[in-house]
ModelCIF file with pLDDT and N, C-alpha, C, O atoms, coordinates in Angstrom:
data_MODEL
#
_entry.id   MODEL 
#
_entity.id                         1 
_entity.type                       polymer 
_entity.pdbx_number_of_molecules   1 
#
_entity_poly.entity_id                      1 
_entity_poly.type                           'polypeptide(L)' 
_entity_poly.nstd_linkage                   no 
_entity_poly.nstd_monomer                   no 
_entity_poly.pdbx_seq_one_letter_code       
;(UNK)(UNK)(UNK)(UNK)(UNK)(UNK)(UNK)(UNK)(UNK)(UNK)(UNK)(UNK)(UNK)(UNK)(UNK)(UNK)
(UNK)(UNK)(UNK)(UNK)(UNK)(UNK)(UNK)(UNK)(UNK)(UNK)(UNK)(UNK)(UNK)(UNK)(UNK)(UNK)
(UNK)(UNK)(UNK)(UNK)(UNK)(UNK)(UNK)(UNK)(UNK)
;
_entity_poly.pdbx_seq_one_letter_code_can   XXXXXXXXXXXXXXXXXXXXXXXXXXXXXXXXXXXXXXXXX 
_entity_poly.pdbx_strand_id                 A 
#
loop_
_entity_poly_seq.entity_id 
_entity_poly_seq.num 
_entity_poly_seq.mon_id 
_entity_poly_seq.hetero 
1 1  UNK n 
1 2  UNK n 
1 3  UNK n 
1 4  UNK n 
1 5  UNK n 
1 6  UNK n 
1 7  UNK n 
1 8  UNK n 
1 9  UNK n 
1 10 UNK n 
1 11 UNK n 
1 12 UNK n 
1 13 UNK n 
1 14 UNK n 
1 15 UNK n 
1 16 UNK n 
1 17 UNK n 
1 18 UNK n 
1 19 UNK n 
1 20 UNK n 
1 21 UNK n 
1 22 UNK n 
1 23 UNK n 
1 24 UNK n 
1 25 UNK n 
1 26 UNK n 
1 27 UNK n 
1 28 UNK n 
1 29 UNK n 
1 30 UNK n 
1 31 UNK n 
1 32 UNK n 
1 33 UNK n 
1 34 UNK n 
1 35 UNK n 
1 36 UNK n 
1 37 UNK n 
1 38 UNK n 
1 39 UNK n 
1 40 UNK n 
1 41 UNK n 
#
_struct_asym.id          A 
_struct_asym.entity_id   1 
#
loop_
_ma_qa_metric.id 
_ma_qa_metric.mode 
_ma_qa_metric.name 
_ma_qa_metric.software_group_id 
_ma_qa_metric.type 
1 global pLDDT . pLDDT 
2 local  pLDDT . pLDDT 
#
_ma_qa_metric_global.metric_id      1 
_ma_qa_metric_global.metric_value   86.71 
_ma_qa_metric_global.model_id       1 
_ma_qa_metric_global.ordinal_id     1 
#
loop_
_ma_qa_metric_local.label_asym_id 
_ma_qa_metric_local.label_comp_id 
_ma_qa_metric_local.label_seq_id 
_ma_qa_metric_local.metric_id 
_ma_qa_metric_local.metric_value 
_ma_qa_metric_local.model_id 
_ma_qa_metric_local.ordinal_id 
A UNK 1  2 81.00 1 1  
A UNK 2  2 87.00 1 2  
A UNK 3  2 91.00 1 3  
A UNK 4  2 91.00 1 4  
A UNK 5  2 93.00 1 5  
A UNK 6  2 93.00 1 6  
A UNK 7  2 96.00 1 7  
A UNK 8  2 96.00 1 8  
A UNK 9  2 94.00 1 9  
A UNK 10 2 95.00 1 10 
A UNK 11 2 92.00 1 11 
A UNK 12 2 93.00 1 12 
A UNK 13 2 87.00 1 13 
A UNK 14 2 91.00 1 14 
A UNK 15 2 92.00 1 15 
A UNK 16 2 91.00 1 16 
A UNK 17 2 92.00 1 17 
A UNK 18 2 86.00 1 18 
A UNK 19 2 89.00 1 19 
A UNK 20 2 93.00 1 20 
A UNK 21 2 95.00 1 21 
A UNK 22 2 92.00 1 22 
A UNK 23 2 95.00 1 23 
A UNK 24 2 89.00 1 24 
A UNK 25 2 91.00 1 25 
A UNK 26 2 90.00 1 26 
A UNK 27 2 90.00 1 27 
A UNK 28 2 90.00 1 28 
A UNK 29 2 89.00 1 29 
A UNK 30 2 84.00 1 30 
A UNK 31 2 86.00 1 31 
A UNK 32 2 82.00 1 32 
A UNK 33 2 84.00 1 33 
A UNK 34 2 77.00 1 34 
A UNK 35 2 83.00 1 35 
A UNK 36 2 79.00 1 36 
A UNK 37 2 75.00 1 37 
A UNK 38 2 71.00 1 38 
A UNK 39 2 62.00 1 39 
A UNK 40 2 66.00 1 40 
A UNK 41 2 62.00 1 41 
#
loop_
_atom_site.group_PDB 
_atom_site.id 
_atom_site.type_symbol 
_atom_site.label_atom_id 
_atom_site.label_alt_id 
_atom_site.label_comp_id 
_atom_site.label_asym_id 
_atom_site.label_entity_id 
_atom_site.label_seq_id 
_atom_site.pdbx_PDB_ins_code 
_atom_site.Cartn_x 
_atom_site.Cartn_y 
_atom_site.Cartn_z 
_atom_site.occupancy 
_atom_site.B_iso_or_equiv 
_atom_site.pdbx_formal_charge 
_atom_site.auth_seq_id 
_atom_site.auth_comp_id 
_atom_site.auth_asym_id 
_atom_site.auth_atom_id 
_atom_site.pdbx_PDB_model_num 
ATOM 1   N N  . UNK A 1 1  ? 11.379 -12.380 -6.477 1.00 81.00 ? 1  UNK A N  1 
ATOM 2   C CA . UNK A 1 1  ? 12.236 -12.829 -5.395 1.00 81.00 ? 1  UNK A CA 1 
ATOM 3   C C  . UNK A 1 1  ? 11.723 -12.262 -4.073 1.00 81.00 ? 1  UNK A C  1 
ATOM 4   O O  . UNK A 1 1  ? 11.364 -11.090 -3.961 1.00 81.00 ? 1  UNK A O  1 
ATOM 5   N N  . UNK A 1 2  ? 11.703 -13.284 -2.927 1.00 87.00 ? 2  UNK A N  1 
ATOM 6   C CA . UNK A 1 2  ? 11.553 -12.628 -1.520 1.00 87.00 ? 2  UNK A CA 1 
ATOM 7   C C  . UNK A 1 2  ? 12.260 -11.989 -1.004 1.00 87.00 ? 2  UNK A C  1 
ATOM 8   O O  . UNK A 1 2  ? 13.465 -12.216 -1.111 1.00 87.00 ? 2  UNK A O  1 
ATOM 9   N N  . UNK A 1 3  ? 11.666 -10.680 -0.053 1.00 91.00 ? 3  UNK A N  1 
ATOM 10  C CA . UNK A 1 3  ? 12.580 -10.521 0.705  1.00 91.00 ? 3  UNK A CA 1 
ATOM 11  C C  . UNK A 1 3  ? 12.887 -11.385 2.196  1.00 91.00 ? 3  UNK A C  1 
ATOM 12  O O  . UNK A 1 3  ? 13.953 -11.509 2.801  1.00 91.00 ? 3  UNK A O  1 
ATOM 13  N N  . UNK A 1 4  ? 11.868 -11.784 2.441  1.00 91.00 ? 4  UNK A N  1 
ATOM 14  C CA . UNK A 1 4  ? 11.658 -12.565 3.895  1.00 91.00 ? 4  UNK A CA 1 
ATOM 15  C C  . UNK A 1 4  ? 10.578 -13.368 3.665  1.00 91.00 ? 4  UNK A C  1 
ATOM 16  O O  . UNK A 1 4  ? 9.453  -12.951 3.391  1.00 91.00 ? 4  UNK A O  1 
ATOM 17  N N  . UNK A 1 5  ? 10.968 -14.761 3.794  1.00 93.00 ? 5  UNK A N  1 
ATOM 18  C CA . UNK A 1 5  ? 9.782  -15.391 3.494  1.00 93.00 ? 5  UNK A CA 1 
ATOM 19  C C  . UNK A 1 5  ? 10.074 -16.703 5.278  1.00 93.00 ? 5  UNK A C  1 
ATOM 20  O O  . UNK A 1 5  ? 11.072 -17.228 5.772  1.00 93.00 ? 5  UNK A O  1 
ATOM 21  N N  . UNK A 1 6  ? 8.329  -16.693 5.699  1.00 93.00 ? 6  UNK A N  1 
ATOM 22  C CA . UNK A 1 6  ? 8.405  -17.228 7.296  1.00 93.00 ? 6  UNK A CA 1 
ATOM 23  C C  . UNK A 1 6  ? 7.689  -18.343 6.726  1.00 93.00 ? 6  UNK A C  1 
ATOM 24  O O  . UNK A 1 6  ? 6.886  -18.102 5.824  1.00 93.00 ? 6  UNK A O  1 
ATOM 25  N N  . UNK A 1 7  ? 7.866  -19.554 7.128  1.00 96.00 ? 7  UNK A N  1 
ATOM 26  C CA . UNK A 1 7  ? 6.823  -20.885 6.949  1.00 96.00 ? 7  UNK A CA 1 
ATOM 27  C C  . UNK A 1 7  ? 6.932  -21.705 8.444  1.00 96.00 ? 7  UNK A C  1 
ATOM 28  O O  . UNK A 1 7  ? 7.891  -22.015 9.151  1.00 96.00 ? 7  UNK A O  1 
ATOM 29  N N  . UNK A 1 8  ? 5.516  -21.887 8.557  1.00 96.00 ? 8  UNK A N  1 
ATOM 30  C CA . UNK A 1 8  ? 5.088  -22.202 9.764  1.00 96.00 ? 8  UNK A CA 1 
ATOM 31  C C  . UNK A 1 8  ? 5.495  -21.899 11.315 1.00 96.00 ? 8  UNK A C  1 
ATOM 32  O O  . UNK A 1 8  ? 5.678  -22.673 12.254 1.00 96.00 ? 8  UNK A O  1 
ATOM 33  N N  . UNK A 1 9  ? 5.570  -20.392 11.217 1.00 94.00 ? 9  UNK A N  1 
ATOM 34  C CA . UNK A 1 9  ? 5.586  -19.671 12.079 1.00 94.00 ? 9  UNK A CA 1 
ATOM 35  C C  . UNK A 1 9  ? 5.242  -19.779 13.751 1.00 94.00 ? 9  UNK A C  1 
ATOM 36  O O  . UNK A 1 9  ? 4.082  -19.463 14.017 1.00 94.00 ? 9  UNK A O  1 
ATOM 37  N N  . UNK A 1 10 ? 5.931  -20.106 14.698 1.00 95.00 ? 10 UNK A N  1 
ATOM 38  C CA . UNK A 1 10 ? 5.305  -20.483 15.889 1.00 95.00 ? 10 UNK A CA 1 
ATOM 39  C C  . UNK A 1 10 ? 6.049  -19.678 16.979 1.00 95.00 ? 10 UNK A C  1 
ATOM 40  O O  . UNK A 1 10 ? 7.231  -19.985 17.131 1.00 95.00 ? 10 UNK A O  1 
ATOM 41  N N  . UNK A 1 11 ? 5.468  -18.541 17.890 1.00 92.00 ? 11 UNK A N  1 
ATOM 42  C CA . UNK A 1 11 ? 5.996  -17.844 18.853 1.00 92.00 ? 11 UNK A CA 1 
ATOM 43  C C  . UNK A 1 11 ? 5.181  -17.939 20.087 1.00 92.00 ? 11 UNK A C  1 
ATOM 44  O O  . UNK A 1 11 ? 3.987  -17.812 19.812 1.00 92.00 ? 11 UNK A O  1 
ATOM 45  N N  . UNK A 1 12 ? 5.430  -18.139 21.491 1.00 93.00 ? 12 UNK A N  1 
ATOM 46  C CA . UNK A 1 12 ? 4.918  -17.990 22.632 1.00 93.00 ? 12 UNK A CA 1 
ATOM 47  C C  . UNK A 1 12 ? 5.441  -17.239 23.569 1.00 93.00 ? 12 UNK A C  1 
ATOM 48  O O  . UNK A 1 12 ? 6.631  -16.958 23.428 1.00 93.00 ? 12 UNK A O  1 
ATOM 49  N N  . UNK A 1 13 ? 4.880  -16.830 24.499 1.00 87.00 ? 13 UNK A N  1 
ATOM 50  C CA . UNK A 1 13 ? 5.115  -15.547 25.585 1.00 87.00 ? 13 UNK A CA 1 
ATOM 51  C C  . UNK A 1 13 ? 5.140  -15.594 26.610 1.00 87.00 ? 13 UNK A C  1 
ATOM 52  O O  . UNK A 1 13 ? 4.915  -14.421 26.906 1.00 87.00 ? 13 UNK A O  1 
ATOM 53  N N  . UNK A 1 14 ? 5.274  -16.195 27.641 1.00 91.00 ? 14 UNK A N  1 
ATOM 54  C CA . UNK A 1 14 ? 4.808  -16.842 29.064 1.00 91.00 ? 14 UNK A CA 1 
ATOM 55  C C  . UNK A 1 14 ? 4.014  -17.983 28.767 1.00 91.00 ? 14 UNK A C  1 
ATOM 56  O O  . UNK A 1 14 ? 2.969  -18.191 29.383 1.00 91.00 ? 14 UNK A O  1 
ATOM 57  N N  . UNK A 1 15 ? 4.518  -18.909 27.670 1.00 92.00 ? 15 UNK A N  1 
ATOM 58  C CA . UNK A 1 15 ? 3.450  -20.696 27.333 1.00 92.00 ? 15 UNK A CA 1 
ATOM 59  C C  . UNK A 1 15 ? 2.249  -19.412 27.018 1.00 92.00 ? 15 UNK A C  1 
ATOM 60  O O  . UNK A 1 15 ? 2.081  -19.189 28.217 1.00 92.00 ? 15 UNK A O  1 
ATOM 61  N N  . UNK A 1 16 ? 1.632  -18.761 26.577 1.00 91.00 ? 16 UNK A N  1 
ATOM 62  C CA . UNK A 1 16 ? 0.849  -18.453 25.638 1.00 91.00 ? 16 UNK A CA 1 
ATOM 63  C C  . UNK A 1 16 ? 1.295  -18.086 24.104 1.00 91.00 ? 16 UNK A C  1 
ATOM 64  O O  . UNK A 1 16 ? 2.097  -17.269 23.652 1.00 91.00 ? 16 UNK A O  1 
ATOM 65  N N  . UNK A 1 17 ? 0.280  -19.206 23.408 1.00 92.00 ? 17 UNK A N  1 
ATOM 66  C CA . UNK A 1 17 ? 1.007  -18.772 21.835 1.00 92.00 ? 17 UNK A CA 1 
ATOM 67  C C  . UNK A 1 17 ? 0.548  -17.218 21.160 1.00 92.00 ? 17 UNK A C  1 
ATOM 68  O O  . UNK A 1 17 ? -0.527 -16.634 21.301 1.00 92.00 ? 17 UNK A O  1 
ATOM 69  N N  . UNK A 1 18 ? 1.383  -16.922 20.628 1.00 86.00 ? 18 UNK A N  1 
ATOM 70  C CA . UNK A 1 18 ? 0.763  -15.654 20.156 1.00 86.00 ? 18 UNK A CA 1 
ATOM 71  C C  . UNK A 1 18 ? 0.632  -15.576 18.930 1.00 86.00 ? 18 UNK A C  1 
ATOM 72  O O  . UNK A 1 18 ? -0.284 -14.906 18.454 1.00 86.00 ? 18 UNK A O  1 
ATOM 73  N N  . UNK A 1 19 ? 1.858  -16.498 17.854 1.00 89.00 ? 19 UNK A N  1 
ATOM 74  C CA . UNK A 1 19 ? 1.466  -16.856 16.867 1.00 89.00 ? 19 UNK A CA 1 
ATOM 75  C C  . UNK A 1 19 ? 1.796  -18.608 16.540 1.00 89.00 ? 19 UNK A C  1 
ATOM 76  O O  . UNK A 1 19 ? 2.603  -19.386 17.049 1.00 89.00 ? 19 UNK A O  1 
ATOM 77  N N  . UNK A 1 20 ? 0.616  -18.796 15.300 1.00 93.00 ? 20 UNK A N  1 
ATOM 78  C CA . UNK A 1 20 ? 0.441  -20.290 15.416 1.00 93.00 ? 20 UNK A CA 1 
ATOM 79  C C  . UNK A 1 20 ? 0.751  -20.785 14.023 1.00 93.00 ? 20 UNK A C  1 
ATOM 80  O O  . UNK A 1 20 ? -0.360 -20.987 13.534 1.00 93.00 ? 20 UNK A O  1 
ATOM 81  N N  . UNK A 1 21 ? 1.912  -21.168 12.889 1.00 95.00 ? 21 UNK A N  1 
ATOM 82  C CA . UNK A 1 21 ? 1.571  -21.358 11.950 1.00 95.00 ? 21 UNK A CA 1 
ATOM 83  C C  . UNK A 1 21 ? 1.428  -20.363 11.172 1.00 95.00 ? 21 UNK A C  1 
ATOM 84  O O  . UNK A 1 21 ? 0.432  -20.205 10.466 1.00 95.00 ? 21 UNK A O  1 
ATOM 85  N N  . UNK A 1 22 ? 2.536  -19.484 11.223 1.00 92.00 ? 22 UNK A N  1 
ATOM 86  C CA . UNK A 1 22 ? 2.083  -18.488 10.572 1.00 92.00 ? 22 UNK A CA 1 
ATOM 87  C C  . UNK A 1 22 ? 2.731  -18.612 9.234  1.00 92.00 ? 22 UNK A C  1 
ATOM 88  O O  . UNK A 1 22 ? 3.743  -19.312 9.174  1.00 92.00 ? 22 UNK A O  1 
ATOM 89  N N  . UNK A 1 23 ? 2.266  -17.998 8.088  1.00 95.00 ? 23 UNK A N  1 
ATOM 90  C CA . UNK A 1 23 ? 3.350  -18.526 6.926  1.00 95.00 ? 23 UNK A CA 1 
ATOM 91  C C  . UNK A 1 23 ? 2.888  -16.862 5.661  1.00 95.00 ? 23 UNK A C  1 
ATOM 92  O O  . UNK A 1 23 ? 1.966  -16.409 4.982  1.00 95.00 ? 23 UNK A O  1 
ATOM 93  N N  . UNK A 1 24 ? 4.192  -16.599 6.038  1.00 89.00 ? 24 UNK A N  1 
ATOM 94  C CA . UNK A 1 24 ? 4.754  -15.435 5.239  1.00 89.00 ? 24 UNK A CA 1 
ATOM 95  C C  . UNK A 1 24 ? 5.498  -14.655 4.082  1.00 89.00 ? 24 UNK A C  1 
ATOM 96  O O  . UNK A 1 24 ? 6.680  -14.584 4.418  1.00 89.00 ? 24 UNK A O  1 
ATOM 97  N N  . UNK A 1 25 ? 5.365  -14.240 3.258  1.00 91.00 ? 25 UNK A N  1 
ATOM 98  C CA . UNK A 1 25 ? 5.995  -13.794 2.285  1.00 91.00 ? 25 UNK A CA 1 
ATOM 99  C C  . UNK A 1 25 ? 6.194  -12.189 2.137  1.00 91.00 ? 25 UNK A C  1 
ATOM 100 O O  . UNK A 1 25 ? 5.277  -11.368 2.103  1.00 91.00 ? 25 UNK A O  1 
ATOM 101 N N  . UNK A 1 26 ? 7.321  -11.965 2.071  1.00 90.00 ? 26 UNK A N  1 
ATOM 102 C CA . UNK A 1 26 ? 7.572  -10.475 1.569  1.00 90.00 ? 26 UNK A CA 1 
ATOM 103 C C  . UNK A 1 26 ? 8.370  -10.266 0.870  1.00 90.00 ? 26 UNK A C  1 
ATOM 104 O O  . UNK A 1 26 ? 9.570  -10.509 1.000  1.00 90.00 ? 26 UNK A O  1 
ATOM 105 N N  . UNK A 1 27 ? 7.521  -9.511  -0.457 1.00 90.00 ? 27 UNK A N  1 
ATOM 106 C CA . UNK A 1 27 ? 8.452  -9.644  -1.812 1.00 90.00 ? 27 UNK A CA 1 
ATOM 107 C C  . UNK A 1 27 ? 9.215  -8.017  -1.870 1.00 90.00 ? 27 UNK A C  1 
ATOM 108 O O  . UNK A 1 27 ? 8.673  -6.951  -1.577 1.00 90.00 ? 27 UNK A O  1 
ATOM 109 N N  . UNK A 1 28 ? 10.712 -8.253  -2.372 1.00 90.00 ? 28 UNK A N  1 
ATOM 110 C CA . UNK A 1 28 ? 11.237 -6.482  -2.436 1.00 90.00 ? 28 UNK A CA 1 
ATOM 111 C C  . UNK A 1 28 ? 10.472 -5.490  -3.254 1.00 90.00 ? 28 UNK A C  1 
ATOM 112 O O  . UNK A 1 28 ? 9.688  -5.578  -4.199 1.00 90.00 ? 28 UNK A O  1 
ATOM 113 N N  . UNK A 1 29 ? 10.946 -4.582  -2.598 1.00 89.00 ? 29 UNK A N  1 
ATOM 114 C CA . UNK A 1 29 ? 9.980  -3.236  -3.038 1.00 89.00 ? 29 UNK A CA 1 
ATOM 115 C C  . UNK A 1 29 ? 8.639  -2.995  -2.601 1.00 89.00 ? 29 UNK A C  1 
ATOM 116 O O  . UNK A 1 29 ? 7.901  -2.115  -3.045 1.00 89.00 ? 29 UNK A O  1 
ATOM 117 N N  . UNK A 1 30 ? 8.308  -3.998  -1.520 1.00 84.00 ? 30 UNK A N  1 
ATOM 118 C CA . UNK A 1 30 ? 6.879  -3.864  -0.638 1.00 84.00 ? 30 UNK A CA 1 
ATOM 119 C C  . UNK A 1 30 ? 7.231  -2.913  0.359  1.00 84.00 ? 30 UNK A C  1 
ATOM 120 O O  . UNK A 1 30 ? 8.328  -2.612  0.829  1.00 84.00 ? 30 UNK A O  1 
ATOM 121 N N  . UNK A 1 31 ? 5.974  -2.462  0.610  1.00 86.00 ? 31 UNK A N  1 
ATOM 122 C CA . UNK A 1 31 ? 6.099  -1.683  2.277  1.00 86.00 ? 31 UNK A CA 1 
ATOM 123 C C  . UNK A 1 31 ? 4.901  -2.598  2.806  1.00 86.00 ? 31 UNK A C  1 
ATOM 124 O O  . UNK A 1 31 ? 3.852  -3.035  2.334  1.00 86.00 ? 31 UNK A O  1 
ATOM 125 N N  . UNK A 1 32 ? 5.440  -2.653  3.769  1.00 82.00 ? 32 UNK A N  1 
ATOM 126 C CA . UNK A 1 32 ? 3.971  -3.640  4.747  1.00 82.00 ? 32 UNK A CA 1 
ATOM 127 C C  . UNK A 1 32 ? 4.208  -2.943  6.183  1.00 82.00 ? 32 UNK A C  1 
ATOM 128 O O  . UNK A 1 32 ? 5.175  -2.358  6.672  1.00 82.00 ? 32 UNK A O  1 
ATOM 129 N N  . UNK A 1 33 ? 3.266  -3.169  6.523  1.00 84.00 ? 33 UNK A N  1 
ATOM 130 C CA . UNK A 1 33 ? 2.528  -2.297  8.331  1.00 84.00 ? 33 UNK A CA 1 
ATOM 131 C C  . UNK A 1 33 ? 1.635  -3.611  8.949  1.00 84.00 ? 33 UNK A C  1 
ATOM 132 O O  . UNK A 1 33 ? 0.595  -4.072  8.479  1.00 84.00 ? 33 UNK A O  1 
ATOM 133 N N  . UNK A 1 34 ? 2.317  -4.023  10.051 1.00 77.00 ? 34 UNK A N  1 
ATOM 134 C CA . UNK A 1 34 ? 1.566  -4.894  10.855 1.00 77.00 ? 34 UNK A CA 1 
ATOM 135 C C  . UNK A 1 34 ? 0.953  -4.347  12.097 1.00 77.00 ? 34 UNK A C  1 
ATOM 136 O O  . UNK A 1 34 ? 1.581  -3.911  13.062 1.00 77.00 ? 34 UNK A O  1 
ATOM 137 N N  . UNK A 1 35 ? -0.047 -4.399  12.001 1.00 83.00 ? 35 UNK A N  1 
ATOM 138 C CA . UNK A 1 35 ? -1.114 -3.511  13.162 1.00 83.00 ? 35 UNK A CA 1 
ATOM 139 C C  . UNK A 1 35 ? -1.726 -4.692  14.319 1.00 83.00 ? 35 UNK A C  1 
ATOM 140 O O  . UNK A 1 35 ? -2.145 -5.840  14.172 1.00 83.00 ? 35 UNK A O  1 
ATOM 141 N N  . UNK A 1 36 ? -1.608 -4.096  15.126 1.00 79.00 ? 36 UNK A N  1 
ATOM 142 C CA . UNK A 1 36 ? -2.330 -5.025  16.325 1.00 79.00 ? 36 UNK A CA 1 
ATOM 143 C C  . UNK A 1 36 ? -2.136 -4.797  17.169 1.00 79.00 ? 36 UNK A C  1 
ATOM 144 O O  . UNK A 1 36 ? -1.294 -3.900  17.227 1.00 79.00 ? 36 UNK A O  1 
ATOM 145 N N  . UNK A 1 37 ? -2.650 -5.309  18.515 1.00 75.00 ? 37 UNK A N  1 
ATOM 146 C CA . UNK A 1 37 ? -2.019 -5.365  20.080 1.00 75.00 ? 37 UNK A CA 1 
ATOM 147 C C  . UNK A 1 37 ? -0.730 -5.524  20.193 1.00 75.00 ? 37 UNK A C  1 
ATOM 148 O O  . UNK A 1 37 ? -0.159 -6.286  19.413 1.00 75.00 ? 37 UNK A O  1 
ATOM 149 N N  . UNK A 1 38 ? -0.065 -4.881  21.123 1.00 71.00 ? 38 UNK A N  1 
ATOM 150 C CA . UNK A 1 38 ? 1.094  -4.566  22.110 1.00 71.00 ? 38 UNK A CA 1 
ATOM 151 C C  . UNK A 1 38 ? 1.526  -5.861  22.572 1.00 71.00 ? 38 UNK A C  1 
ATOM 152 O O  . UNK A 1 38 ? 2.709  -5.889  22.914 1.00 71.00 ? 38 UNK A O  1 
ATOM 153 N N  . UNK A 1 39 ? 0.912  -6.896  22.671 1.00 62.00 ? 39 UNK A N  1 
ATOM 154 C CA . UNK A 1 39 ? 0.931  -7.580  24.215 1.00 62.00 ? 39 UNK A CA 1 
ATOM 155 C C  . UNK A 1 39 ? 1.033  -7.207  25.720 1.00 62.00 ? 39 UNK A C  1 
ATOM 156 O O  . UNK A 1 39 ? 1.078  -7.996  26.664 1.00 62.00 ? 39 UNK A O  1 
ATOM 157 N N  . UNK A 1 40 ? 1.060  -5.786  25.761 1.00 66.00 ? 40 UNK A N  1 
ATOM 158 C CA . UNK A 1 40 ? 0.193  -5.492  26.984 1.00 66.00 ? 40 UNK A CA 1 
ATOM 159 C C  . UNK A 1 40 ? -1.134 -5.767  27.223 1.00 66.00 ? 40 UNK A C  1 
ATOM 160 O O  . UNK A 1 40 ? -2.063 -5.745  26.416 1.00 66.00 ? 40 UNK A O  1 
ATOM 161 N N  . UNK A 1 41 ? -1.151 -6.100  28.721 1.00 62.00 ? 41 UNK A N  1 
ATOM 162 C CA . UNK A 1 41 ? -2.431 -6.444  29.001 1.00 62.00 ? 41 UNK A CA 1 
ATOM 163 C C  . UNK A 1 41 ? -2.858 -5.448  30.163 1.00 62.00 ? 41 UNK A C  1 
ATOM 164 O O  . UNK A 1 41 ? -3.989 -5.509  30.644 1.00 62.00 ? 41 UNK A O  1 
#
């Protein structure tokens, strides 16, 4: 069973996309760490 599941994911920031289609699954009892840029520029 999921805990959070995303399908076709679409976020923008000032009309820049930041994510495009994103498609996600998180099953219970995971630990997950999403690493990346800030969106500072």
């Amino acid at each position: 069973m999921e805990l959070l599941e995303c399908n076709h994911l679409y976020k923008e920031f000032n009309k820049i996309p930041i994510l495009k289609d994103i498609n996600l699954k998180i099953s219970r009892g995971k630990i997950i760490g999403l690493l990346g840029r800030n969106g500072v520029r």
